[in-house]
C-alpha positions as a Python dict, from the first residue, in 0.01 Angstrom:
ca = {
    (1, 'X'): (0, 0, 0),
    (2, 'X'): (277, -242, 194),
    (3, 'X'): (496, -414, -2),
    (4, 'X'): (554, -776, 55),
    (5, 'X'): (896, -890, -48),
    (6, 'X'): (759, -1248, -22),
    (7, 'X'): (446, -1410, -25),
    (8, 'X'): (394, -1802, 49),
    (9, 'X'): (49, -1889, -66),
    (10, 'X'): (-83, -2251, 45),
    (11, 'X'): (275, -2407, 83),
    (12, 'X'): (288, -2756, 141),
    (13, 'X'): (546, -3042, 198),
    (14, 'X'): (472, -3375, 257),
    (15, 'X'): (727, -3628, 342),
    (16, 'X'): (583, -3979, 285),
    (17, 'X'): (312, -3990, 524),
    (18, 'X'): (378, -3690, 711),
    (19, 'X'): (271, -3323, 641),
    (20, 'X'): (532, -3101, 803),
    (21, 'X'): (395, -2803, 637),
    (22, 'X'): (-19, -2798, 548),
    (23, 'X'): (-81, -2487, 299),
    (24, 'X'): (66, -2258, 504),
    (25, 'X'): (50, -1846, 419),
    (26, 'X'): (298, -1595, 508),
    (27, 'X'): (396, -1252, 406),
    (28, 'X'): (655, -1074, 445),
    (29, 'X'): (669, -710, 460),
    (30, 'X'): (1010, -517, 292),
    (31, 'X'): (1199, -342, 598),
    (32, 'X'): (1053, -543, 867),
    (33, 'X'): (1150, -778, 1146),
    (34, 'X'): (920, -1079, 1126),
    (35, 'X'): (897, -1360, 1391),
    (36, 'X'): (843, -1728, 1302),
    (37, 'X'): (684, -1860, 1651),
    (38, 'X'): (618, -2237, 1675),
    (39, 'X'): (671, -2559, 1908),
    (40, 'X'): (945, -2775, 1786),
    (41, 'X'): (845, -3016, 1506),
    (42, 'X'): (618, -2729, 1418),
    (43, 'X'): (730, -2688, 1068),
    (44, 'X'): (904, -2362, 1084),
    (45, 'X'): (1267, -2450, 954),
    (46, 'X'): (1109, -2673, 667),
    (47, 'X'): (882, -2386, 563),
    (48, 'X'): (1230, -2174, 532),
    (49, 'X'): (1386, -2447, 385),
    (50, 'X'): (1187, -2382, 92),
    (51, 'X'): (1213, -2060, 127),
    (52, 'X'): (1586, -2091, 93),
    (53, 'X'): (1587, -2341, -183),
    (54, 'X'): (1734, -2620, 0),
    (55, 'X'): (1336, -2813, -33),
    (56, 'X'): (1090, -2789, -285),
    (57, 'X'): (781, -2760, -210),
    (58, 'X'): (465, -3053, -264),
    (59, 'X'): (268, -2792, -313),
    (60, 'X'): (170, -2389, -305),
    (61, 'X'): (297, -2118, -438),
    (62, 'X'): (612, -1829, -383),
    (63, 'X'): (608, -1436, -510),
    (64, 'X'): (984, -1250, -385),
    (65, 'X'): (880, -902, -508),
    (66, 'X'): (497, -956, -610),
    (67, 'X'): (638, -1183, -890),
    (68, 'X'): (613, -1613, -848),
    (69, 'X'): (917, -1793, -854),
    (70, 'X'): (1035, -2143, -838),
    (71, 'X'): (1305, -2161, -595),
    (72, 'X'): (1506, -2518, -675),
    (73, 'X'): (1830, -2464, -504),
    (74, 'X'): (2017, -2264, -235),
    (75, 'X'): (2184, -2060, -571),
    (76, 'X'): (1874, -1968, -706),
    (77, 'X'): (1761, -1848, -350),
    (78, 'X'): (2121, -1671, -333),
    (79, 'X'): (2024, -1454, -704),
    (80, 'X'): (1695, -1371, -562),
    (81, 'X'): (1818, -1207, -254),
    (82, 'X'): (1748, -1482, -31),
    (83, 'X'): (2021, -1612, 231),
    (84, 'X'): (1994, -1836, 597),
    (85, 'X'): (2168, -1831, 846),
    (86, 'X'): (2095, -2172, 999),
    (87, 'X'): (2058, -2331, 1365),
    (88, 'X'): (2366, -2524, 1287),
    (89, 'X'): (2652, -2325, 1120),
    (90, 'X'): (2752, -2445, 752),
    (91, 'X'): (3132, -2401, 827),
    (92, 'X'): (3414, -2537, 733),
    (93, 'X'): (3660, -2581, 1100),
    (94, 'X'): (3964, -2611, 895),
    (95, 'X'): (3924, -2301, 629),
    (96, 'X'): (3983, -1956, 725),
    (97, 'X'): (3689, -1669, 832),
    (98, 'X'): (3776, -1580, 437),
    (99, 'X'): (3779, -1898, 252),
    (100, 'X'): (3397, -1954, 433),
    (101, 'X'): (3231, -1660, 375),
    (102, 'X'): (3354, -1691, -27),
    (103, 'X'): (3321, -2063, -63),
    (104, 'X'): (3103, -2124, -365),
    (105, 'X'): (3118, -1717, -465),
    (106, 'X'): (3502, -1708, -513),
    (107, 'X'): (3693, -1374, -620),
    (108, 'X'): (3922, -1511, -888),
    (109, 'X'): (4250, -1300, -1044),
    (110, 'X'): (4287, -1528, -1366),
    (111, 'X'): (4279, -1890, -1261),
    (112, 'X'): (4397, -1801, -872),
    (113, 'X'): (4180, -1677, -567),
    (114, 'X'): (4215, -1320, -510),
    (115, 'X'): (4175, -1344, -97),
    (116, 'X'): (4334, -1000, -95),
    (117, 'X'): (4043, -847, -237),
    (118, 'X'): (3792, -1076, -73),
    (119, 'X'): (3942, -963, 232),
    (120, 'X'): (3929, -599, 190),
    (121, 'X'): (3540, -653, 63),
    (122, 'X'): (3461, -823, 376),
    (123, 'X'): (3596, -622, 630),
    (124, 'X'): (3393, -340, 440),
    (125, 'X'): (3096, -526, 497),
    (126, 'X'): (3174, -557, 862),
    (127, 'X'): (3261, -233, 943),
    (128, 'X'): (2918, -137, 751),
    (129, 'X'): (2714, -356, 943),
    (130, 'X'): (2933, -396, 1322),
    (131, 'X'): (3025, -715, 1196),
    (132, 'X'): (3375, -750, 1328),
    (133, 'X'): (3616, -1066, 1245),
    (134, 'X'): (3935, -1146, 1147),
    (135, 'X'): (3971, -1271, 781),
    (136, 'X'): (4245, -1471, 807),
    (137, 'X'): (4118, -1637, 1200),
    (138, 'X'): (4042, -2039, 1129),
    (139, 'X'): (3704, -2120, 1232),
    (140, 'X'): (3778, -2403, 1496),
    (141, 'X'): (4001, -2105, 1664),
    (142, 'X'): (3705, -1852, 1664),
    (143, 'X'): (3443, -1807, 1939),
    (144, 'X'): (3068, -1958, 1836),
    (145, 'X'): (2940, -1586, 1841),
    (146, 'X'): (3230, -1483, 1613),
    (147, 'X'): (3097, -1806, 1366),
    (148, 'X'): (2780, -1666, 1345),
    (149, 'X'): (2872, -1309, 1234),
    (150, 'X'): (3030, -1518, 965),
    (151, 'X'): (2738, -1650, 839),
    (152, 'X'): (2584, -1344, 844),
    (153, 'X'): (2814, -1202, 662),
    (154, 'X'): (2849, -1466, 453),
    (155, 'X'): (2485, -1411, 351),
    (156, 'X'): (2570, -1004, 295),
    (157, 'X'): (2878, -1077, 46),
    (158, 'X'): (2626, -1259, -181),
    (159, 'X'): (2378, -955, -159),
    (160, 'X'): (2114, -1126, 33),
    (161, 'X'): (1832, -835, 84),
    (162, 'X'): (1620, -1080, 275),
    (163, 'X'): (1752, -1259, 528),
    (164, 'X'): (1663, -1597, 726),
    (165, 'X'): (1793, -1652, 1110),
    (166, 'X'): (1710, -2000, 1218),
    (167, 'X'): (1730, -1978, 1617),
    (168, 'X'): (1997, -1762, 1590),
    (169, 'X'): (2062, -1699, 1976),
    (170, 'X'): (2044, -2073, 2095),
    (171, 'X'): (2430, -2120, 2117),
    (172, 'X'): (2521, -1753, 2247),
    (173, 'X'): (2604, -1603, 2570),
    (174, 'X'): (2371, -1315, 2721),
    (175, 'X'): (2598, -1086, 2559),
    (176, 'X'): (2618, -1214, 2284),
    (177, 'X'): (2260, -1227, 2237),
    (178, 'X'): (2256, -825, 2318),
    (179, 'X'): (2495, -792, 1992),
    (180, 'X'): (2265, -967, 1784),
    (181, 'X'): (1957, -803, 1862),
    (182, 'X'): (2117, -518, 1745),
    (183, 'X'): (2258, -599, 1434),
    (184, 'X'): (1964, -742, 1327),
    (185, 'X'): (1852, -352, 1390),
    (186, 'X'): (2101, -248, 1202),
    (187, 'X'): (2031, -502, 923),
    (188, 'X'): (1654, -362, 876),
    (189, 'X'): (1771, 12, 888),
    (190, 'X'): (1972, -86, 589),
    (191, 'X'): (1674, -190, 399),
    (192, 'X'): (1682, -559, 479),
    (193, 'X'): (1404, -774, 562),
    (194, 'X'): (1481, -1031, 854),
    (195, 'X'): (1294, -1348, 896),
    (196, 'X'): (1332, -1457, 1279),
    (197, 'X'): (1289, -1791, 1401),
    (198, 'X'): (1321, -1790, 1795),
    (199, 'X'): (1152, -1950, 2056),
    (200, 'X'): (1297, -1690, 2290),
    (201, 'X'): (970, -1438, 2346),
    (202, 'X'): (1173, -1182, 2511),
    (203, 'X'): (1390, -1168, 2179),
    (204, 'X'): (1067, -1162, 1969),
    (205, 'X'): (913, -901, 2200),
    (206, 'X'): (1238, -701, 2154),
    (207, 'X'): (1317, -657, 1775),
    (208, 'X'): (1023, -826, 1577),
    (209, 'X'): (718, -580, 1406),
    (210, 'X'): (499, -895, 1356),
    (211, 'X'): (479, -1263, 1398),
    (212, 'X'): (323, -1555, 1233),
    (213, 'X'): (247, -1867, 1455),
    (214, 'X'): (278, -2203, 1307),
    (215, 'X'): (120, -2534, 1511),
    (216, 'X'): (149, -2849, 1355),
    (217, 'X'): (224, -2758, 1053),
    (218, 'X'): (-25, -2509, 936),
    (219, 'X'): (-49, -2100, 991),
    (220, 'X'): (-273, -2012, 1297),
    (221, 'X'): (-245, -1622, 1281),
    (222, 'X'): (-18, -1328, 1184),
    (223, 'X'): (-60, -1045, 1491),
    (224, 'X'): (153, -714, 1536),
    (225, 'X'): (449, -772, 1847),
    (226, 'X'): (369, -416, 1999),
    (227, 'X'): (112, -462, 2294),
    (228, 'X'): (169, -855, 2309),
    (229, 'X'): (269, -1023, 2645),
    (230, 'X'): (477, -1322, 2672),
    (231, 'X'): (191, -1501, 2788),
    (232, 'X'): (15, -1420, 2506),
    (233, 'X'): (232, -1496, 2242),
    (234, 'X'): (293, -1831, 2458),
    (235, 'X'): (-76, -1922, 2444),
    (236, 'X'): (-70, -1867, 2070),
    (237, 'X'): (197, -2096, 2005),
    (238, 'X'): (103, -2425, 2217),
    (239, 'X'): (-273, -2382, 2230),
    (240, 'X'): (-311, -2354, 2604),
    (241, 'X'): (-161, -2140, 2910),
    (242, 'X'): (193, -2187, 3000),
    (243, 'X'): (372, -2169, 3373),
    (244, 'X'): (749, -1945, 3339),
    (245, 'X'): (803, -2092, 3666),
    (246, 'X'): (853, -2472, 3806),
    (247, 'X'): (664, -2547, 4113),
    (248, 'X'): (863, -2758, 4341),
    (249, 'X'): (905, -2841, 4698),
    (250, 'X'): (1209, -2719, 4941),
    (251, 'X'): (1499, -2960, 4868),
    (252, 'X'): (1598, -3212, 5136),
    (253, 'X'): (1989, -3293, 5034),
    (254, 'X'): (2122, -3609, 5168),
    (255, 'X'): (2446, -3838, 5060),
    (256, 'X'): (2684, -3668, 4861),
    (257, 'X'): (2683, -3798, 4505),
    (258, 'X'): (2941, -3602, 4317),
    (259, 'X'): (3202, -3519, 4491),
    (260, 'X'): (3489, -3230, 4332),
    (261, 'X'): (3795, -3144, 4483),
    (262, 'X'): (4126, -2961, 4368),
    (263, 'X'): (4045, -3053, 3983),
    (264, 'X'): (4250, -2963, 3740),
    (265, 'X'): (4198, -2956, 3394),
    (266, 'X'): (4342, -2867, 3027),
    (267, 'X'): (4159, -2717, 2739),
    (268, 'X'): (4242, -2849, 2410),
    (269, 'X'): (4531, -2606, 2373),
    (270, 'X'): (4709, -2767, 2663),
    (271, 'X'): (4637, -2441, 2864),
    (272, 'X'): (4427, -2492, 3214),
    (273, 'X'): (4077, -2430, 3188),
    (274, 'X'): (3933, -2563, 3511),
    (275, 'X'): (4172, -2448, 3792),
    (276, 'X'): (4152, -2659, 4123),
    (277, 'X'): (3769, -2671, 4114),
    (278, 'X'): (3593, -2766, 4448),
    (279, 'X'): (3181, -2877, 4389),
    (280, 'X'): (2967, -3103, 4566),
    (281, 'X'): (2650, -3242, 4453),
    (282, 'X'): (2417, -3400, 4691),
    (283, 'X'): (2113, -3638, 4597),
    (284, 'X'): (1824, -3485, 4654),
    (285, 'X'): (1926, -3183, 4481),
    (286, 'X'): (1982, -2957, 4172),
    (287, 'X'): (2315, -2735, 4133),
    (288, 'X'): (2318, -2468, 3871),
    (289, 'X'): (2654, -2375, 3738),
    (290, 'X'): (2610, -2003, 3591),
    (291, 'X'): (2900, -1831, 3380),
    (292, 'X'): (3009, -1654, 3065),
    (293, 'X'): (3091, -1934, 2795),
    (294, 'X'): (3464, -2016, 2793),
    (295, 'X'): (3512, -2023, 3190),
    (296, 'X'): (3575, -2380, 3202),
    (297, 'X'): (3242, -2538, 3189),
    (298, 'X'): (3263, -2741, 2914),
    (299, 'X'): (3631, -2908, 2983),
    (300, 'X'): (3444, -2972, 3400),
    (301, 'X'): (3166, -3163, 3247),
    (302, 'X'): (3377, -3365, 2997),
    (303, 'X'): (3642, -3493, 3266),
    (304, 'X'): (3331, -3630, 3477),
    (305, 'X'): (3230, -3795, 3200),
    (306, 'X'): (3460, -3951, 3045),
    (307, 'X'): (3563, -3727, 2788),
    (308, 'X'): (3864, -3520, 2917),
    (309, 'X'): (4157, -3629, 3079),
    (310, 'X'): (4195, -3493, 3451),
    (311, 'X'): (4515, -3339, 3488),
    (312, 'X'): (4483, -3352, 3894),
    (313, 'X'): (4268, -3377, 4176),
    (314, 'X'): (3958, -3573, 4209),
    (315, 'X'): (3642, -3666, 4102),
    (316, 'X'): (3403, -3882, 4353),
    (317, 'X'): (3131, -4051, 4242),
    (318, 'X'): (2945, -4179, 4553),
    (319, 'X'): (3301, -4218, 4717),
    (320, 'X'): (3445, -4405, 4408),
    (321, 'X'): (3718, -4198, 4216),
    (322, 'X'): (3651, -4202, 3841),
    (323, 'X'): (3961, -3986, 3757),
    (324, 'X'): (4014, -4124, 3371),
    (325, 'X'): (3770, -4364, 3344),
    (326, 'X'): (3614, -4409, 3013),
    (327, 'X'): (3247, -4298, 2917),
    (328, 'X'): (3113, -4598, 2973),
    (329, 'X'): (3221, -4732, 3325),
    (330, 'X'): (3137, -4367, 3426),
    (331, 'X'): (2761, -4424, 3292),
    (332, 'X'): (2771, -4768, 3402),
    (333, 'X'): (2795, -4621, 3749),
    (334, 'X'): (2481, -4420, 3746),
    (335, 'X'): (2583, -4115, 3561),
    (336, 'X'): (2378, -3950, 3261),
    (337, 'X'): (2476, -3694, 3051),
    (338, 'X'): (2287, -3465, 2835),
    (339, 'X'): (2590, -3283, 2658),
    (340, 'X'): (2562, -2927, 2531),
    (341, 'X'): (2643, -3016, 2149),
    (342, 'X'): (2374, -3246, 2080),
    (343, 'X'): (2509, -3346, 1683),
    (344, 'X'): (2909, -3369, 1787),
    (345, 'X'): (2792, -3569, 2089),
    (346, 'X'): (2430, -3669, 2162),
    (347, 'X'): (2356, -3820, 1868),
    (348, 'X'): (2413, -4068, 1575),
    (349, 'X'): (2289, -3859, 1284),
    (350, 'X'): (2238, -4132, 1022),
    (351, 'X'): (2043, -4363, 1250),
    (352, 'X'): (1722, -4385, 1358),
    (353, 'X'): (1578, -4216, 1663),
    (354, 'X'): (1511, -4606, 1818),
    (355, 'X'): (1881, -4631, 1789),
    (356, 'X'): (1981, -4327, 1925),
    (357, 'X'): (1755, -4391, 2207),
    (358, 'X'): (1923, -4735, 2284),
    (359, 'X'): (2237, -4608, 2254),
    (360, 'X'): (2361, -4590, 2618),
    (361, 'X'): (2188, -4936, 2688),
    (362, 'X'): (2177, -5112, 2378),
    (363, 'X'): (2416, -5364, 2507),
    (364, 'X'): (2186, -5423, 2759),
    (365, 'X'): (1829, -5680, 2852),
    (366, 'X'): (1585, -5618, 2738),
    (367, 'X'): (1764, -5428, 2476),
    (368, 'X'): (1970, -5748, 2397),
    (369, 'X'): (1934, -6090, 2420),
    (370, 'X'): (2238, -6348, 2431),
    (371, 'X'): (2450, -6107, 2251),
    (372, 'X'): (2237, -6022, 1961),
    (373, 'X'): (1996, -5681, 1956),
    (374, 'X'): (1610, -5733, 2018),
    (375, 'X'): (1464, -5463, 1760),
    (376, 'X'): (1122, -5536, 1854),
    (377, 'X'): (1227, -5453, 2187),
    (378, 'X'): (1424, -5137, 2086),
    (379, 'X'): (1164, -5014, 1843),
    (380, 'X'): (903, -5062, 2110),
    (381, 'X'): (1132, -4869, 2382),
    (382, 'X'): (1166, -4546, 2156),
    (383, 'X'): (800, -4553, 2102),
    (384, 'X'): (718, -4563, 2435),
    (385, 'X'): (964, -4251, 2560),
    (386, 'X'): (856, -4072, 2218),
    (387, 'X'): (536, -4076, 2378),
    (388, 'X'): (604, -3983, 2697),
    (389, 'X'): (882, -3686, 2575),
    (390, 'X'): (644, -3557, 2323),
    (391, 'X'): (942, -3632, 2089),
    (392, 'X'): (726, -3548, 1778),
    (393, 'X'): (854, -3730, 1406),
    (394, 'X'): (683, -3994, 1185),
    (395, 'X'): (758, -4287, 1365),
    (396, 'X'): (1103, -4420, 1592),
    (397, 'X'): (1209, -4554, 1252),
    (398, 'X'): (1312, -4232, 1091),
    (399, 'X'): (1675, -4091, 1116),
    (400, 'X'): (1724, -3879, 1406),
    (401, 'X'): (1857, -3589, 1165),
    (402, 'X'): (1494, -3592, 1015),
    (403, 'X'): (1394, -3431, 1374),
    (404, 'X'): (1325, -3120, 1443),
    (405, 'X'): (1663, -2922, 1702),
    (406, 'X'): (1421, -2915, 1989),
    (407, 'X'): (1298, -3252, 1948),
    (408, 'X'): (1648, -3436, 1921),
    (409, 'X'): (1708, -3270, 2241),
    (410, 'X'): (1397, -3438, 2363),
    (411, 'X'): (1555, -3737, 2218),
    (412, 'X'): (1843, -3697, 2482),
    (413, 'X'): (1694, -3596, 2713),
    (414, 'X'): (1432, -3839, 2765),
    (415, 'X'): (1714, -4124, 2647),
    (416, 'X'): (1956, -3992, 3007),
    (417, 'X'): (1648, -3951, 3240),
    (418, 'X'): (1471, -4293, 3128),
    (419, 'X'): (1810, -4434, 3275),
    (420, 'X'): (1751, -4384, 3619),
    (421, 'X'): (2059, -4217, 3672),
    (422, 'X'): (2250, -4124, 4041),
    (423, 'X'): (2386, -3840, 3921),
    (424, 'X'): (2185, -3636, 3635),
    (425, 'X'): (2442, -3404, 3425),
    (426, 'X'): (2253, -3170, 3176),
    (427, 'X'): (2448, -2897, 2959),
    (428, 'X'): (2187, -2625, 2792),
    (429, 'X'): (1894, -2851, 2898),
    (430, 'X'): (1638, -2668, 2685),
    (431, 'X'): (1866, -2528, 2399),
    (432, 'X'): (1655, -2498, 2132),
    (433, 'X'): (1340, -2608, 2270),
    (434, 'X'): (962, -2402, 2291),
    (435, 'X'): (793, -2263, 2635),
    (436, 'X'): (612, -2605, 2661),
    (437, 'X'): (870, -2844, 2587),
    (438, 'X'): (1058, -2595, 2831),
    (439, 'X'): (822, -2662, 3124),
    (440, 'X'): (784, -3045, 3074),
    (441, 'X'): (1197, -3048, 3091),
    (442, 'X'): (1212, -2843, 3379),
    (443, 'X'): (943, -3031, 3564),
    (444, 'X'): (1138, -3355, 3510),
    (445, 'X'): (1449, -3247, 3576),
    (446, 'X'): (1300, -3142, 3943),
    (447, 'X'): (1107, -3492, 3976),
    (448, 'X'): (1457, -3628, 3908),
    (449, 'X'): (1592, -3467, 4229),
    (450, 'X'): (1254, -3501, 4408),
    (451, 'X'): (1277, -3896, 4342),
    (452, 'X'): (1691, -3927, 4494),
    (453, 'X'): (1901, -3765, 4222),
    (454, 'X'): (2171, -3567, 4275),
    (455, 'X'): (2115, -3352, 3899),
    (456, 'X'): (2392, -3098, 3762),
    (457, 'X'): (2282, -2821, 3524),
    (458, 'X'): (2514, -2583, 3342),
    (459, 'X'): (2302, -2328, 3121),
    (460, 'X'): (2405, -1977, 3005),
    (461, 'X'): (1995, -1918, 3068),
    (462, 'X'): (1990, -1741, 3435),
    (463, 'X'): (1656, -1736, 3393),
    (464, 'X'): (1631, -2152, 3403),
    (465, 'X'): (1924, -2151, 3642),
    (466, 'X'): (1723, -1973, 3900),
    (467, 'X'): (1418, -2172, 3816),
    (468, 'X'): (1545, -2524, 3888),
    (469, 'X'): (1822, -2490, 4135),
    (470, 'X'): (1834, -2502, 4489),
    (471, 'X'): (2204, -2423, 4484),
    (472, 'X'): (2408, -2214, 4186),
    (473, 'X'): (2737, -2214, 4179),
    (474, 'X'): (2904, -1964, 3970),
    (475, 'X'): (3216, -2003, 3758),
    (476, 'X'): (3465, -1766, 3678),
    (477, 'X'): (3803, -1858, 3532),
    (478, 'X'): (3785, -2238, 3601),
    (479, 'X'): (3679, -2164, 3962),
    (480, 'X'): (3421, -2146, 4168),
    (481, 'X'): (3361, -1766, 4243),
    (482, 'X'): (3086, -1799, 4470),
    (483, 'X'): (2761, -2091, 4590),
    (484, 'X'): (2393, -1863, 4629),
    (485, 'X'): (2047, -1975, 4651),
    (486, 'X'): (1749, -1852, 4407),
    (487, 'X'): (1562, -1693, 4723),
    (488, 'X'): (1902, -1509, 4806),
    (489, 'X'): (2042, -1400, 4448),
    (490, 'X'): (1907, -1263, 4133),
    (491, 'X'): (2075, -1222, 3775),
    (492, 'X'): (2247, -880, 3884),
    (493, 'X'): (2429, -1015, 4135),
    (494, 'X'): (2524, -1368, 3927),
    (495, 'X'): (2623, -1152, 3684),
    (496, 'X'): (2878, -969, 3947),
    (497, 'X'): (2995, -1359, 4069),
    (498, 'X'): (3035, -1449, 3672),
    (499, 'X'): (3318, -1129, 3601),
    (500, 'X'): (3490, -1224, 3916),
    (501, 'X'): (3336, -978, 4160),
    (502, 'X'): (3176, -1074, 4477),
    (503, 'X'): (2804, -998, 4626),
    (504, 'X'): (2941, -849, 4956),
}
């Protein structure tokens, strides 16, 4: 007979009106990698919430080891084995790789900390399980992949057998991603028992024995991985067939919109990230930017928007230089920006999801009315792009953090297009997001430059790059390496252009 490590009979949790979990099953087998597949707003990360003691359930039933147990916090989940590694990493910037993984579990010598020995435990556990850091690295100095092996470890120091990973990949390079997979391999040959949520079916296809699919809110079916397609699995998860490609029309490029030339500028550090940078972007287009995180994307976006100084050079926006302007005379000149850290900078965690959709145009009629907001208005805005964005939550009146990841990107994303932007800019458009909130984001993104817009897209996802450009441009070092087309290129050769080689 298979164990089950856990069982989740009839789980249920209601949240005033709302059901985000409806008696939902699950088992979990001991030694196994098993795949939580689901659109966003599915109930997936509230179902491991519970699981991980951080919600109780409104109803149902859990058994960790064939034996029922009420789990009412995160430290009860911690002495039954249970640890998470969540979508957004519980660190602490300012404490060291250390202090973070034993915050809460400290190693004491008398009254004091004993970091000595904490240290000498952890880098145990990470030579055991190819789990290198540095103990005493801060975490605001430490790369986002390196963060997560902290958490993971983290999880390991308290003796966590089974093991929650809540979109683990959605923030890491390719390479990055190739680590993972394979310490999650690692994990289970050690006796673990890994819980995956992913949308990523390639990942699930690649490491998981079995998956469960959730759709709104209740279990549809638990199926064995081997043999599955990722049409298949697709199908399972949103009901319906799914396109992996866009359909669109040959560009026809006119005026330029953004115009890049000799840009300089600094990381945080004071060191040069972006290193005389020449880009155009013309309306009628989209422009991919490929490259390995840390080549100077993120510091290139933030000085056209606002949000870096430009240390020299230019930046055009329809001939207008908008060197150092702030965020909102940029935006005010027809630029939108989806940024690539949705909490730090897309969103207003504590309000509502009306507010956060205003947010760029509150300020603004109909939006406002002789200086003083029009709710009705606002409230009647959000439900409308809700709607239309398939941004799925109780009503526009809830706070924004109530959302599910993928559906505060909708959020965004439907807040930047709805704008009627010149110039589009969209960092990790579909971070977090399932295969049909996936295609609906692609498909608007190419109506945007079908209807006049020049759009800009940096993703680490070659696979979306080549599906919605009609130009890439690859960066490597703060510099363009090289401009290809999708017919032309593939994600060998980008990968040559991203470590500095060249295609010929």
């Amino acid at each position: 007979m298979i164990e089950n490590v856990i069982e989740m009979r009839d789980v249920s949790k209601i949240f005033g009106t709302f059901t985000a979990n409806d008696h939902i099953n699950l088992q979990i087998r001991k030694g196994e990698i098993h795949a939580l597949l689901g659109e966003n707003g599915a109930g997936k990360s509230t179902l491991m919430n519970i699981l991980s003691g951080l919600l109780e359930p409104t109803e149902g039933e859990i058994l960790i080891n064939g034996k029922p147990e009420a789990i009412s916090s995160p430290s009860r989940a911690s002495e039954l084995g249970i640890g998470m590694v969540h979508q957004h990493f519980m660190l602490v910037d300012a404490f060291t790789v250390t202090e973070n993984i034993i915050l809460g579990n400290e190693t004491t010598k008398g009254v004091t900390l004993d970091l000595k020995k904490a240290e000498k435990e952890i880098l145990e556990l990470s030579e055991r399980y190819g789990l290198s850091v540095t103990p005493d690295a801060k975490i605001a100095d430490i790369s986002v992949g390196q963060q997560q092996r902290v958490e993971i470890l983290k999880t390991l120091y308290r003796g966590a057998d089974i093991i929650i990973f809540d979109e683990p990949t959605a923030v890491l390079t390719p390479a990055e991603i190739d680590e993972l997979m394979a310490i999650l391999k690692r994990l289970v040959k050690e006796g673990k028992s890994i819980i995956l949520i992913t949308h990523k079916l390639d990942e699930i296809r690649a490491v998981a024995d079995r998956v469960t699919v959730i759709r709104r809110g209740k279990s549809i079916e638990t199926t064995d991985v081997l043999g599955k397609s990722n049409q298949e699995l697709a199908e399972m998860m949103v009901g319906h067939s799914v396109s992996f490609t866009t359909a669109k029309t040959p560009a026809t490029p006119k005026e330029v919109v953004l115009d890049i030339s000799d840009l300089v500028v600094n990381e945080s550090r004071g060191a040069q990230a972006v290193k005389g940078l020449n880009l155009q972007v013309r309306a009628g287009e989209v422009v991919g930017i490929a490259g390995i995180d840390g080549n100077g994307q993120s510091e290139l976006i933030q000085a056209i928007t606002g949000l870096r100084k430009v240390e020299s050079g230019n930046v055009l926006i329809n001939g207008v230089n908008i060197n150092n302007l702030s965020p909102r005379k940029i935006t005010e000149m027809g630029v939108s920006h989806v940024p690539e850290n949705r909490h730090k900078d897309g969103l207003v965690l504590d309000m509502s999801v009306a507010e956060n959709i205003a947010l760029q145009s509150y300020y603004q009629p109909p939006l406002s009315k002789f200086g003083m907001l029009d709710y009705s208005q606002i409230n009647q805005h959000a439900r409308e792009l809700m709607a239309e964005f398939d941004v799925r939550g109780d009503n526009e009146l809830i706070s924004v953090k109530s959302l599910s990841g993928g559906n505060q990107q909708k959020a965004i994303i439907a807040r930047e297009i709805d704008r009627n932007p010149k110039l589009l800019i969209v960092s990790q458009p579909t971070r977090g997001l399932d295969v049909g909130a996936i295609e609906y984001i692609h498909k608007r993104l190419i109506q945007a430059r079908t209807e006049g817009r020049a759009v800009l897209v940096v993703s680490f996802e070659l696979d979306e790059i080549l599906n919605v450009s009609d130009r890439i441009a690859v960066i490597h070092d703060g510099k363009i390496q090289g401009v290809v087309t999708p017919e032309t290129t593939d994600k060998q050769a980008l990968g040559v252009l991203m470590v500095g080689g060249h295609t010929d």
